[in-house]
N, C-alpha and C positions, 0 to 999 in steps of 0.2 A: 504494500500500500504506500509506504514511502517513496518508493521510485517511482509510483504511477504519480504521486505529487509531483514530485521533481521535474518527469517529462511533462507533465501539465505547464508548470511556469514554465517552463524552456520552450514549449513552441509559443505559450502566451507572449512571451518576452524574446523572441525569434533569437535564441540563442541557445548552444548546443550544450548536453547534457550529456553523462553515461550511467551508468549501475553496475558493480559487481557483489556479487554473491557467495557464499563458505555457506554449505550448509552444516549444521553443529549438531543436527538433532538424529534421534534414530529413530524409526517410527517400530519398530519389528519390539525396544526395549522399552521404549516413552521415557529416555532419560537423557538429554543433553548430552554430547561429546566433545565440550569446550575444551578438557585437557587432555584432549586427543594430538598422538603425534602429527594424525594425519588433519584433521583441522589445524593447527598450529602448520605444519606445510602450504597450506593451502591458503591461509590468510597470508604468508610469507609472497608465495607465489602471486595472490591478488594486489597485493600492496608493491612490488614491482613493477606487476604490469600497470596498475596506475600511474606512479612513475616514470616510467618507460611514453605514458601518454602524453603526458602534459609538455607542454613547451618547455626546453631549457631555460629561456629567458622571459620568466615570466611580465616582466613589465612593462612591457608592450602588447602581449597578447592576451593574458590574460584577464577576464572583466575585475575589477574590482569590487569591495562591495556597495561602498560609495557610488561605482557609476551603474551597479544593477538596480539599486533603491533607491532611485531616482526618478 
């Protein structure tokens, strides 16, 4: 439900948006697998490719929040 927010302002405010996702849950146990090796990979792995995404030099390209709430 938070990313479908996200992508809502983002075409509202004709400006581009992503989502990544770790899922941490088991459904088979119904018990959370937060300090799992393989979740803790996996957030590792997401949090690069965010990095990997964004502009090296952000100050130029990326919106501020000053100039999005505006």
């Amino acid at each position: 439900m938070e990313a479908a927010a996200v992508f809502a302002v983002a075409e509202r405010r004709s400006i581009h948006a992503a989502a990544g996702f770790v899922v941490a849950d088991s459904l088979l146990h119904r018990q959370p697998r937060a300090d799992s090796p393989a979740t803790t990979k996996a957030l590792h792995s997401l949090f690069t490719a965010a990095l990997t995404a964004l502009p090296n030099d952000r100050s130029d390209t990326a919106p501020t929040v000053s100039k999005t709430l505006k």
